[in-house]
Backbone bond lengths (Angstrom), bond angles and torsions (degrees), N, CA, C in turn:
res aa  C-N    CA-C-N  psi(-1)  N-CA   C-N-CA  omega(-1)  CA-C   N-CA-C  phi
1 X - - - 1.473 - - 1.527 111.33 -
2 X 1.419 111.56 22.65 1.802 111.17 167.74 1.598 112.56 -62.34
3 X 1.243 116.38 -21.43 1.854 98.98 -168.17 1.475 123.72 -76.54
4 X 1.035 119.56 86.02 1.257 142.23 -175.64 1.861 106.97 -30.66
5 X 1.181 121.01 4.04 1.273 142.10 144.13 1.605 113.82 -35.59
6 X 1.247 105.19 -62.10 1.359 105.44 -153.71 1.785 91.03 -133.70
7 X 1.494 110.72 151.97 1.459 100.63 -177.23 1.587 112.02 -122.67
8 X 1.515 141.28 142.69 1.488 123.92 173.45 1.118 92.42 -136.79
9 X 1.771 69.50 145.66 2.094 110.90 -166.70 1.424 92.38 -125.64
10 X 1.721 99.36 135.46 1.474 101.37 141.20 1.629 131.60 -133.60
11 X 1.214 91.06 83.18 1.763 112.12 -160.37 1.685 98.66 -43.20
12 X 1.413 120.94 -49.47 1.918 108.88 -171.07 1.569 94.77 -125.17
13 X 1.086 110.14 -179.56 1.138 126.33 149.48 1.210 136.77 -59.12
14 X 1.846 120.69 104.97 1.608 111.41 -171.40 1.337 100.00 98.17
15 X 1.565 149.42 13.15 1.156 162.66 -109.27 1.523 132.13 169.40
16 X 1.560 114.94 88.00 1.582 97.25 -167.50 1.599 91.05 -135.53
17 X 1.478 105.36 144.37 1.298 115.99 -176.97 1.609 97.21 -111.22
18 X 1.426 133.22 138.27 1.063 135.03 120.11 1.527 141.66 -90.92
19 X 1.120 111.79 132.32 1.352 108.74 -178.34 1.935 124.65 -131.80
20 X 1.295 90.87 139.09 1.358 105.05 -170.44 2.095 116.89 -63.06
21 X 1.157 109.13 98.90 1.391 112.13 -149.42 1.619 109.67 -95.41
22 X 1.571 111.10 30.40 1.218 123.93 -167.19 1.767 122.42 -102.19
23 X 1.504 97.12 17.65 1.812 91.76 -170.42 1.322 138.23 -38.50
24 X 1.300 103.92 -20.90 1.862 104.72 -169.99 1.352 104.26 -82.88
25 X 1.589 114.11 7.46 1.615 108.96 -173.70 1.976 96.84 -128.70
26 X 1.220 98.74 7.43 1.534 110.98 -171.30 2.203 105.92 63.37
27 X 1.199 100.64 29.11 1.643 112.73 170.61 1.524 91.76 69.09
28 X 1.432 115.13 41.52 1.639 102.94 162.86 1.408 127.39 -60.73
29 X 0.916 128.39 148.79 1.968 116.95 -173.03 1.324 112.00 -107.14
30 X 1.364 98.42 127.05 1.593 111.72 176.72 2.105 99.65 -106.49
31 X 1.192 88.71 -163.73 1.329 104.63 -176.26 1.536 112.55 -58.55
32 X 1.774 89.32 -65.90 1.643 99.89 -172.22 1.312 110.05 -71.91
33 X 1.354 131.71 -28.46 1.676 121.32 167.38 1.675 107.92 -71.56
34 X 0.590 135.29 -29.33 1.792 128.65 171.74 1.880 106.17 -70.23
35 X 1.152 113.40 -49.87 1.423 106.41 158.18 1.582 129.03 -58.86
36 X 1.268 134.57 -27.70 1.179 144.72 -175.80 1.543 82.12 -106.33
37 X 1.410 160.44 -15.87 1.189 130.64 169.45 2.321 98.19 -96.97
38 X 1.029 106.07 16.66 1.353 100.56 -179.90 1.634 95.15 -109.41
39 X 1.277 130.97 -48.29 1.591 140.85 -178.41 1.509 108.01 -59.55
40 X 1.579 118.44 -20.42 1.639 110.58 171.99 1.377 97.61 -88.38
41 X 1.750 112.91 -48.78 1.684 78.90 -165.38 1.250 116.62 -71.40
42 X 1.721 138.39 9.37 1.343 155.83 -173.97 1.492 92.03 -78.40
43 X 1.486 115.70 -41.38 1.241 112.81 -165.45 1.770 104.09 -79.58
44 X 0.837 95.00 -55.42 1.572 105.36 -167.41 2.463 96.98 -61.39
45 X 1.140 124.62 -22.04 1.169 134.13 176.51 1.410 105.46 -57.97
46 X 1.222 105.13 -47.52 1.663 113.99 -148.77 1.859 102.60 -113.50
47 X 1.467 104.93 -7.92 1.554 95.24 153.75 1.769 111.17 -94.21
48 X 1.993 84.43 147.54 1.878 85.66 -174.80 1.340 103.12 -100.35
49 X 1.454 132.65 7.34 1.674 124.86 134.14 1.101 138.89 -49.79
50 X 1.474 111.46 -9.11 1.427 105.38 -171.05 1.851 105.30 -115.46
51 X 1.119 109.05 149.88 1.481 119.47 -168.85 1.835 108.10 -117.07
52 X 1.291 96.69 -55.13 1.079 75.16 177.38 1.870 105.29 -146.65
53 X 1.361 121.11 161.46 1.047 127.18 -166.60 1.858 127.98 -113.19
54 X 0.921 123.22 112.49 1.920 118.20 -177.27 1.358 99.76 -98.34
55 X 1.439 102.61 150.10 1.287 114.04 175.28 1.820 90.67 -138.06
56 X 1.895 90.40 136.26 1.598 105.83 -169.56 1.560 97.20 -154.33
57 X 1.392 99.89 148.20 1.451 110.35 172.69 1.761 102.08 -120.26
58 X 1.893 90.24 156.40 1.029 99.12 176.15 1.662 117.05 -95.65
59 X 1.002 128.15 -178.33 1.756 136.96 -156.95 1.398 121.07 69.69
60 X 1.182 118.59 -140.02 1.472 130.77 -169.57 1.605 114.94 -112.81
61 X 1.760 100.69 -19.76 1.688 116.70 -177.14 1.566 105.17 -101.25
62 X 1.312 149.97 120.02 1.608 128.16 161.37 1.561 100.27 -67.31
63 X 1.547 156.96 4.14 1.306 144.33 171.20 1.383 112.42 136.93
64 X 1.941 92.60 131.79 1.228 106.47 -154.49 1.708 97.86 -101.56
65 X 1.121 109.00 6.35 1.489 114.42 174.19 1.607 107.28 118.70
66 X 1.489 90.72 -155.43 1.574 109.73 -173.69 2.117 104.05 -71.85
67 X 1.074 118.22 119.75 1.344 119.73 -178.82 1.573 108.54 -70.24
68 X 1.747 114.97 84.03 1.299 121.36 -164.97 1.938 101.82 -72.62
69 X 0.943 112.72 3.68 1.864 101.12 164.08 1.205 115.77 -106.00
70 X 1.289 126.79 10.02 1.594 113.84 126.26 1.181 123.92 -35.75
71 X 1.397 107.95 124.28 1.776 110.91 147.46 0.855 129.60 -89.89
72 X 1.388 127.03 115.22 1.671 145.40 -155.43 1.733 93.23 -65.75
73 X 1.113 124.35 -66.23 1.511 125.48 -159.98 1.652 93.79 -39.21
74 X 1.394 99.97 147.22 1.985 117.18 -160.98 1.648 106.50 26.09
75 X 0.742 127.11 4.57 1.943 107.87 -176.92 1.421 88.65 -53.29
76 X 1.180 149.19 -38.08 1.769 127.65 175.89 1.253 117.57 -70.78
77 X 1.408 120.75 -15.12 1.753 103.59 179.00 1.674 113.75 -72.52
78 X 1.239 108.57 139.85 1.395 132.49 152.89 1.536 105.67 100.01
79 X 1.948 109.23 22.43 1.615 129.79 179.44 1.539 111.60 -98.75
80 X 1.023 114.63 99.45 1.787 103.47 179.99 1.640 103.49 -47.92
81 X 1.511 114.28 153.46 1.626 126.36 -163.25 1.908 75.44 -109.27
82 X 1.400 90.37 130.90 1.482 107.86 158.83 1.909 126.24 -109.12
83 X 1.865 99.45 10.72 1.219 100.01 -163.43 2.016 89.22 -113.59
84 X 1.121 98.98 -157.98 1.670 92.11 153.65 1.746 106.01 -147.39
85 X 1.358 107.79 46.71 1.326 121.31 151.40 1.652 121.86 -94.43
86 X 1.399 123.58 130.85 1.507 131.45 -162.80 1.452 91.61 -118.63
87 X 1.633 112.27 -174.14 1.058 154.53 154.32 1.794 109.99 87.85
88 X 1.388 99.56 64.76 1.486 101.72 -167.25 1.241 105.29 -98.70
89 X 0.867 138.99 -6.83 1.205 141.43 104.83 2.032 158.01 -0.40
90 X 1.481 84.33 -31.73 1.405 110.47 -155.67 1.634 114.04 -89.64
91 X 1.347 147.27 117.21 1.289 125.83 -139.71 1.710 87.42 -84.14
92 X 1.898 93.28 -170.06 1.361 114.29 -169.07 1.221 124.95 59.07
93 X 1.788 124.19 -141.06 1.199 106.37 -176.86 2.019 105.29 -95.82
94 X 1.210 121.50 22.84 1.366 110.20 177.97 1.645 110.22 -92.42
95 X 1.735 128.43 -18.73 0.933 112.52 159.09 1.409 130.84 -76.46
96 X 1.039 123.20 -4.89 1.886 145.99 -162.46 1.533 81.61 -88.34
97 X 1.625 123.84 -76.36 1.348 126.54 -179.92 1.202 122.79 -32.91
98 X 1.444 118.43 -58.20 1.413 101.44 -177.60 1.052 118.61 -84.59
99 X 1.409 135.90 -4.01 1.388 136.84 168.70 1.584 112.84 -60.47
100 X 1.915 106.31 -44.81 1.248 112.92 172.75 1.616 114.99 -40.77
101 X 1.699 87.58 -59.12 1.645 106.68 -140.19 1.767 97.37 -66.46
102 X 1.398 119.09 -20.14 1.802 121.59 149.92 0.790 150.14 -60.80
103 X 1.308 110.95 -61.68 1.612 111.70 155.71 1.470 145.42 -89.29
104 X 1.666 94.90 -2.60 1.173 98.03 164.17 1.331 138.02 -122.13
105 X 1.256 121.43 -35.32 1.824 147.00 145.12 1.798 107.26 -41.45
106 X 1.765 95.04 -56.07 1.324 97.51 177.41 1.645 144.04 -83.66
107 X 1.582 84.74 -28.83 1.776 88.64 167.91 1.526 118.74 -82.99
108 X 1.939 120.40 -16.44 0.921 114.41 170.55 1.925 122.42 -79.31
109 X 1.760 95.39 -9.94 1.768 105.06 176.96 1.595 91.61 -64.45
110 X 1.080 117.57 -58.64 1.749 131.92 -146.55 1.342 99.04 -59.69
111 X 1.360 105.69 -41.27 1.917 105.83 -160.34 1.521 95.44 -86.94
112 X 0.945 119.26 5.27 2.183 120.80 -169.59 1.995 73.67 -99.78
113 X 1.456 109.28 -70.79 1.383 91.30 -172.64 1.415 135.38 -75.43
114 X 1.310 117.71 19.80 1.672 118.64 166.72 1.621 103.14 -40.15
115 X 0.994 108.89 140.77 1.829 108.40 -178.09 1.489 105.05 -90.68
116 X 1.191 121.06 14.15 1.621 116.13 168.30 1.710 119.75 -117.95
117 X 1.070 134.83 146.14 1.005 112.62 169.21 1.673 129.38 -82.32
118 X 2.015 84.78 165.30 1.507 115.44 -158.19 1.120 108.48 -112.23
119 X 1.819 123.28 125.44 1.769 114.47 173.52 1.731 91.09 -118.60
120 X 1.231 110.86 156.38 1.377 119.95 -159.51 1.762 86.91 -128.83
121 X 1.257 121.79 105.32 1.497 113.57 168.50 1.848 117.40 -92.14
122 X 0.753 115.12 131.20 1.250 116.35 -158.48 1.888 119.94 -143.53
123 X 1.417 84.96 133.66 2.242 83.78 -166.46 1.490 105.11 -138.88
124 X 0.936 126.27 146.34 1.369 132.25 -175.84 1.838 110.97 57.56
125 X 1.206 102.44 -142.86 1.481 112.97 -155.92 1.592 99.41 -80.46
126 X 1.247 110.54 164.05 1.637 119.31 -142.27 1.405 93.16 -166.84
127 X 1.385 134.12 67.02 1.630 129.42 174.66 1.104 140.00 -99.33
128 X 1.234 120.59 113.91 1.838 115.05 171.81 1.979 111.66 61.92
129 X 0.926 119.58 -75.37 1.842 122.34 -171.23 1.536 85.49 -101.13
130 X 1.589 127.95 -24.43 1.606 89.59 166.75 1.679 118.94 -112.37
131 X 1.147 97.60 55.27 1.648 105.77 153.97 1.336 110.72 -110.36
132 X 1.574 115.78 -11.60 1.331 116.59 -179.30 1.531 98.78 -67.27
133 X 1.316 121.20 -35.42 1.211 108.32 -160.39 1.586 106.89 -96.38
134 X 1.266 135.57 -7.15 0.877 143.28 172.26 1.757 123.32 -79.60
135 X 1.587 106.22 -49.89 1.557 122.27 179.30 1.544 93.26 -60.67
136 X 1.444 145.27 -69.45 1.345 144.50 -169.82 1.548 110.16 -27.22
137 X 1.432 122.48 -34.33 0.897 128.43 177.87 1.921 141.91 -75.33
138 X 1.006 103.13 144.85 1.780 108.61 -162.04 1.622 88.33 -39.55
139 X 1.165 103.52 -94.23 1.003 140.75 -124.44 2.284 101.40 -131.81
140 X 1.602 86.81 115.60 1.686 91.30 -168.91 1.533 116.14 -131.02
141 X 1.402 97.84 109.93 1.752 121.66 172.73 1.045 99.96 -85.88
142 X 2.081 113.67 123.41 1.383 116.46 -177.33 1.383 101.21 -127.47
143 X 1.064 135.65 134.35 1.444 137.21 170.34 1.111 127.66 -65.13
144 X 1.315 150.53 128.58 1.481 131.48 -135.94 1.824 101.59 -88.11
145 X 0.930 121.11 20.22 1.551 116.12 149.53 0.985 141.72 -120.85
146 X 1.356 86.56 30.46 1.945 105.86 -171.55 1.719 92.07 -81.63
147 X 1.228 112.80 168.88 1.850 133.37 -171.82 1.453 93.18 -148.48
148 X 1.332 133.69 141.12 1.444 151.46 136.68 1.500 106.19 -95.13
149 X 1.488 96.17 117.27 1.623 91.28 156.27 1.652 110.23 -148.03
150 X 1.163 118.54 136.25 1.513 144.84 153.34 1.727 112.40 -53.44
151 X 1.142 131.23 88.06 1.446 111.53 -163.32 1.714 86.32 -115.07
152 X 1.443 141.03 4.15 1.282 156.38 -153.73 1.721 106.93 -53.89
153 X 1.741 105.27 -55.32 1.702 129.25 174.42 1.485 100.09 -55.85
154 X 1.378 114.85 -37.92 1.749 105.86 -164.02 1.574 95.72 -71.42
155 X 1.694 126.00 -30.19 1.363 129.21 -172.07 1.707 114.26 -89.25
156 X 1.195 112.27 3.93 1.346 110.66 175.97 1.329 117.70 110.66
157 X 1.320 116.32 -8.32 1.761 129.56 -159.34 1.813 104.79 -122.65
158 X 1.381 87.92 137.48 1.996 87.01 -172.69 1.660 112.78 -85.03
159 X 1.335 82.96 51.01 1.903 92.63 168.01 1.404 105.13 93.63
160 X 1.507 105.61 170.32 1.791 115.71 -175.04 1.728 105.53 -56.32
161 X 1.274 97.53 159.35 1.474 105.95 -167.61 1.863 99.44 -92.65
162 X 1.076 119.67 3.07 1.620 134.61 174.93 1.974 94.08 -112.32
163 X 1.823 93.46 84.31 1.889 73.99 -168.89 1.188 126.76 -121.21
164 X 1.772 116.97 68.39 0.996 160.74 -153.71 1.452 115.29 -67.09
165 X 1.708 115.42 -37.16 1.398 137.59 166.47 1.623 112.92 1.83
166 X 1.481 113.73 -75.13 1.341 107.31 177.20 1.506 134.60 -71.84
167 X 1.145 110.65 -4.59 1.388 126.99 143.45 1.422 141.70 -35.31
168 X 1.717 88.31 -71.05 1.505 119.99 170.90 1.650 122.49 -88.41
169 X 1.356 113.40 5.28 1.386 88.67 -165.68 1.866 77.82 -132.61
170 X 1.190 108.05 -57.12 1.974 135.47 -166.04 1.293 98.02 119.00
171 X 0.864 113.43 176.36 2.110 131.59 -146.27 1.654 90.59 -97.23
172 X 0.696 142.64 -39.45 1.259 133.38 157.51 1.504 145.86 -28.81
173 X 1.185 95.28 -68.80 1.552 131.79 161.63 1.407 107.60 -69.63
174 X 1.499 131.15 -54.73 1.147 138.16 171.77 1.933 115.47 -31.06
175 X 1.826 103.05 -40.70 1.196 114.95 -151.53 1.434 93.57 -103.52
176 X 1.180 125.64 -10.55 1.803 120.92 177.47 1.222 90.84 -104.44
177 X 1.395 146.21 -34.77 1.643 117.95 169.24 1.189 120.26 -66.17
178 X 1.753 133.93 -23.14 1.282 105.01 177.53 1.778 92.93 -108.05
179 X 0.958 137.31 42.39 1.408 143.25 143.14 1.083 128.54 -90.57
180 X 1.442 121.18 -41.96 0.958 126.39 169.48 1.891 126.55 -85.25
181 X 1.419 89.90 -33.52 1.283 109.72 -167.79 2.118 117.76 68.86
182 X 0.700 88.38 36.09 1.428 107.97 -169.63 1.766 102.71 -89.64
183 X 1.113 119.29 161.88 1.099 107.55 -173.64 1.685 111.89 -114.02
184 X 1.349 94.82 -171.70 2.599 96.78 -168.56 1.395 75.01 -111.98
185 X 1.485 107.68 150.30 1.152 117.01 147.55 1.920 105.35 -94.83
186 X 1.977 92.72 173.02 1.332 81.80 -175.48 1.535 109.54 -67.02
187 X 1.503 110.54 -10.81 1.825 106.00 -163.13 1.261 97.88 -71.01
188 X 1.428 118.85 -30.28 1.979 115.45 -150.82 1.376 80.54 -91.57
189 X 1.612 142.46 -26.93 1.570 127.49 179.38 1.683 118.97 -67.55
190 X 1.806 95.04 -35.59 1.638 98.43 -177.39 2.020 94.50 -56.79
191 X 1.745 112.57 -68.06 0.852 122.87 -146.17 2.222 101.81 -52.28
192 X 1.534 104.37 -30.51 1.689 103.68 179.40 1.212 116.00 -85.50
193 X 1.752 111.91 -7.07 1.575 103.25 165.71 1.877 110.12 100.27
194 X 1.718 85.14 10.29 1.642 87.46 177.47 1.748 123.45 -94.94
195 X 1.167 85.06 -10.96 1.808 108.82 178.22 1.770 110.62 -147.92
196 X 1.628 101.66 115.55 1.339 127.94 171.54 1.582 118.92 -30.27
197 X 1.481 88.76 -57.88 1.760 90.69 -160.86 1.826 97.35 -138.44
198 X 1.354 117.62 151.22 1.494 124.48 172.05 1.443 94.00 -126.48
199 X 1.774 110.67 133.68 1.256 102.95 173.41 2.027 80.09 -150.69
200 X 1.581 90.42 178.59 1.528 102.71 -171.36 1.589 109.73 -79.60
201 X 1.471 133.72 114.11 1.026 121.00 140.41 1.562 116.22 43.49
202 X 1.004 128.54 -120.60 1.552 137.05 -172.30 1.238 127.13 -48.00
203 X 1.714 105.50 -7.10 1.613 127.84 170.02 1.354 108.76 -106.70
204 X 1.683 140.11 12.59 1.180 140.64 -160.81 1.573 87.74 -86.31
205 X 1.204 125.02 -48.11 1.749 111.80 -142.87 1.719 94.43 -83.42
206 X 1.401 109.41 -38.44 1.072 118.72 -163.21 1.737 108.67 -85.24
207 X 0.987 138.09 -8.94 1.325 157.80 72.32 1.612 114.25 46.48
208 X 1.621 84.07 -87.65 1.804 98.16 -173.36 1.695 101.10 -82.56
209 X 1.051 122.67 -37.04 1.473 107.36 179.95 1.239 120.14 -68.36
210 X 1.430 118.80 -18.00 1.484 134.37 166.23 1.924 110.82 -52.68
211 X 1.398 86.39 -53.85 1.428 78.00 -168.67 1.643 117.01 -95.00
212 X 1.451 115.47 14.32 1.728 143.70 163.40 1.397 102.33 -58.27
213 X 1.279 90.99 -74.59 1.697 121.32 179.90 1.649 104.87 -28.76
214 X 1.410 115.22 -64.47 1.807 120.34 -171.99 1.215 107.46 -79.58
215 X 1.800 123.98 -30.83 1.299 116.16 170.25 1.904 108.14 -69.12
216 X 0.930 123.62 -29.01 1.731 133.16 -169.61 1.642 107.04 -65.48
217 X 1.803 105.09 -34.44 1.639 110.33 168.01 1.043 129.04 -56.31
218 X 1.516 127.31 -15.04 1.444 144.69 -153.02 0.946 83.62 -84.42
219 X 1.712 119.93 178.81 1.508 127.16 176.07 2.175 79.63 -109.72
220 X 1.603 80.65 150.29 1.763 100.55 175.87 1.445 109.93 -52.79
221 X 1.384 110.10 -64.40 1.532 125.18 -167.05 1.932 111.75 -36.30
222 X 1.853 96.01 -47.40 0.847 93.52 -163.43 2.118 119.22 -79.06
223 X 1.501 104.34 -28.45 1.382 133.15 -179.48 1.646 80.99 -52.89
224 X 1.255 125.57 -64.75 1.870 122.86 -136.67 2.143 78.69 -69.10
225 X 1.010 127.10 -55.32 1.665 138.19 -153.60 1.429 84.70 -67.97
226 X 1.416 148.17 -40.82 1.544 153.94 -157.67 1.357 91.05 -80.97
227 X 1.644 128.34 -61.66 1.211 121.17 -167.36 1.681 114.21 -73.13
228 X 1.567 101.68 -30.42 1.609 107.72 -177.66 1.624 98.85 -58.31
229 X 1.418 113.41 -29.09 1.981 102.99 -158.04 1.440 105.82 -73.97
230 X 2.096 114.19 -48.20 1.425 127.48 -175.11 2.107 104.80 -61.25
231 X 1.245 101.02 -31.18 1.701 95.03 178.50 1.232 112.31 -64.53
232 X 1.700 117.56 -59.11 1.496 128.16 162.84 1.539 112.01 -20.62
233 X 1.340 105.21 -60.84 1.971 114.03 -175.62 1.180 107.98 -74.80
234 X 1.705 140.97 -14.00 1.404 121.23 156.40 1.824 107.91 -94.92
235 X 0.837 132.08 -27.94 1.509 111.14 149.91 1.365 136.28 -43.93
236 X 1.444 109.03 -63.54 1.633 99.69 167.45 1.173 131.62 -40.33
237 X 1.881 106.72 -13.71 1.764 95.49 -178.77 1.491 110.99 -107.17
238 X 1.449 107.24 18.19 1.380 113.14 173.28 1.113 133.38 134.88
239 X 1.417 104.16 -29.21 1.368 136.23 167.38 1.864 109.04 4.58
240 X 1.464 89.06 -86.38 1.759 107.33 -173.68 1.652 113.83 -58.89
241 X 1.453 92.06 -34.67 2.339 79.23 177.40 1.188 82.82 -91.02
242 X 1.069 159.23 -0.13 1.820 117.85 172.69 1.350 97.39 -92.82
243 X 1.468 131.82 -33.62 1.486 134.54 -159.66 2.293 87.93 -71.47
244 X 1.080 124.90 -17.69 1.318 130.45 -144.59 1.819 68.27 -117.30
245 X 1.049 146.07 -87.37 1.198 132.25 179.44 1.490 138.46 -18.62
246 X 1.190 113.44 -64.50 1.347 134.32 140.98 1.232 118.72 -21.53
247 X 1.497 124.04 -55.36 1.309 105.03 -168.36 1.227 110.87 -115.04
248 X 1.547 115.66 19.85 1.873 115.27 127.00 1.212 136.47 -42.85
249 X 1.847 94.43 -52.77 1.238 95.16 178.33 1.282 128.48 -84.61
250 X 1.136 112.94 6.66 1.934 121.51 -178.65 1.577 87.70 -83.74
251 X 1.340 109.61 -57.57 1.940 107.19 179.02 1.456 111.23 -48.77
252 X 1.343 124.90 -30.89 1.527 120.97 -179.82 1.767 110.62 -81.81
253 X 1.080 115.44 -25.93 1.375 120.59 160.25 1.457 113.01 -49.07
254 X 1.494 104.08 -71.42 1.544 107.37 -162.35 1.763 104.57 -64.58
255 X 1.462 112.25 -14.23 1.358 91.37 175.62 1.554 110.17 -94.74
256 X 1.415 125.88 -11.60 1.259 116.78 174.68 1.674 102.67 -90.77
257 X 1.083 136.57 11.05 1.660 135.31 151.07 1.505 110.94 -78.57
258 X 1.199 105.95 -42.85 1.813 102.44 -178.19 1.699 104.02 -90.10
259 X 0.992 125.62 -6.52 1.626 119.46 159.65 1.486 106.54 -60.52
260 X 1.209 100.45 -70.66 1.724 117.01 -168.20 1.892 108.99 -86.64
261 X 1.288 115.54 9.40 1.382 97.26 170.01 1.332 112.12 -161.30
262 X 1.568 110.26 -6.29 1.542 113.81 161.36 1.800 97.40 117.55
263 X 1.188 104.45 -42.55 1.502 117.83 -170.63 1.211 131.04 -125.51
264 X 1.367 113.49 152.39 1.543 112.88 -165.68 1.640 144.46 -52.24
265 X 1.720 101.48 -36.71 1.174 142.96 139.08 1.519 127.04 -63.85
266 X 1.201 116.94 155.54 1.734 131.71 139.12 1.316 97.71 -63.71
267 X 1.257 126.16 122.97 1.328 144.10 -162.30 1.750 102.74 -107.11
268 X 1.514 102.95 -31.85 1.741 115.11 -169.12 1.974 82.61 -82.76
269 X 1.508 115.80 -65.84 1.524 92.49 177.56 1.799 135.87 -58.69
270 X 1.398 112.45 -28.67 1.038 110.81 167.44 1.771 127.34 -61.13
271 X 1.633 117.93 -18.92 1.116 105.07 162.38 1.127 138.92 -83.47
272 X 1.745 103.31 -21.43 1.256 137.03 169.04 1.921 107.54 -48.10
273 X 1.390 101.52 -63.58 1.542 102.70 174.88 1.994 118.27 -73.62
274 X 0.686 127.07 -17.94 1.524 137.94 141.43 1.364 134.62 -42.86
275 X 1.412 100.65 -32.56 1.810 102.35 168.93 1.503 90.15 -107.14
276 X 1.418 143.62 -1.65 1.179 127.07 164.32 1.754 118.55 -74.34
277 X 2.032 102.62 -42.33 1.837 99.13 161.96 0.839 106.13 -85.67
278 X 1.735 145.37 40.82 1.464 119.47 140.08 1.240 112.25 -89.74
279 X 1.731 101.38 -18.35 2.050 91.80 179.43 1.146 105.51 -98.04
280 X 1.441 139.94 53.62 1.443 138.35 -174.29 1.731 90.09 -115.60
């Protein structure tokens, strides 16, 4: 846990905070912070002290998404594979895929199924690759100036590759955020059931550790079997083949962007939204 990426706390007993330690980029995600944010919650999984887990970023943004100035070519060498998808390596769009289908499809499957519960504290802007990291989560305290937005359709791509939307929002709502690309407030998330609780800013942390604390009283055995039953009941209704659907078609995107334009993205919108998180 040296990568100064990502930070772990364990403020009480039964109690572990991680936090996203990336502000000067608004916690954009690169390779090695999505790996160092997969090895804490590994850590915090596999200790039987811990009950329950928060995930929080530091600055004014909880995550501005996927950190698109990465250069993909090797960003996976020298990463242990936690999936058993290969060929990252592999040209065209089959190395893009499995790079996706790991760290992002897959580390956001893994962290939804940690068998303990997850509170996601969360403030300001919340975009595209960081709803992945947010939706995985139990249970979500948003500060009332937090924004979700999907801006994925405006870039050429049929939404985040974690594509949870109708889940979290209902099919409705689901279909004017990535149409529009417009963003949730936290009120319209409390009111659709995508976020638990709205409280002010300066009550967020204290907030989520509040409600750590009463979830941490529970006995373990029973929390991991509570969360295993409610996951079971959003799978059976479809959950996993549409989430497995979906992120075909995000791979069929990115290869019909680099047919017709060289690159994975809209490159003219992606700079466009880039000088918008530098003035955040």
């Amino acid at each position: 846990m040296s990568d100064n990426r990502i930070r772990y706390e364990q403020p009480e007993v039964g109690i572990v905070r991680i936090v996203l330690a990336r502000p000067e980029t608004r916690n954009s995600q690169d390779t090695r912070m999505l790996h160092a944010l997969n090895d804490a919650f590994d850590r915090a999984a596999q200790d039987d002290t811990v009950k329950v887990i928060i995930l929080a970023a530091d600055g004014p943004h909880f995550s501005s998404g996927h950190d698109l100035r990465e250069k993909l070519e090797g960003s996976m060498d020298g990463y242990p594979t936690v999936g058993t998808w290969c060929g990252f390596g592999c040209e065209g769009v089959e190395g893009l895929m499995a790079r996706e289908r790991e760290i992002y499809l897959g580390f956001s499957e893994r962290w939804r199924n940690i068998p303990k519960p997850t509170i996601a504290e969360v403030q300001g802007k919340v975009v595209a690759g960081g709803l992945m990291l947010v939706w995985p989560c139990d249970i979500v305290i948003a500060a009332d100036d937090a924004l979700f937005v999907d801006n994925t359709v405006a870039m050429g791509i049929a939404g985040a590759e974690f594509f949870n939307h109708p889940w979290e929002l209902g099919v409705r709502k689901a279909k004017e955020m990535l149409f529009t690309s417009d963003s949730v407030s936290a009120a319209d998330a409390y009111r659709l059931g995508m976020v638990n609780h709205v409280v002010p800013p300066a009550e967020l942390s204290e907030f989520a550790m509040s409600m750590a604390r009463r979830i941490a009283e529970q006995p373990l055995f029973a929390l991991k079997l509570a969360k295993e039953s409610v996951n079971a009941a959003q799978d059976n209704q479809g959950r996993a083949g549409a989430m497995y659907t979906a992120f075909t078609a995000h791979q069929l995107c990115h290869a019909h962007n680099r047919l017709i334009g060289g690159q994975i993205v809209d490159l003219a919108f992606f700079h466009r939204q880039k000088e918008i998180a530098d003035r955040w």
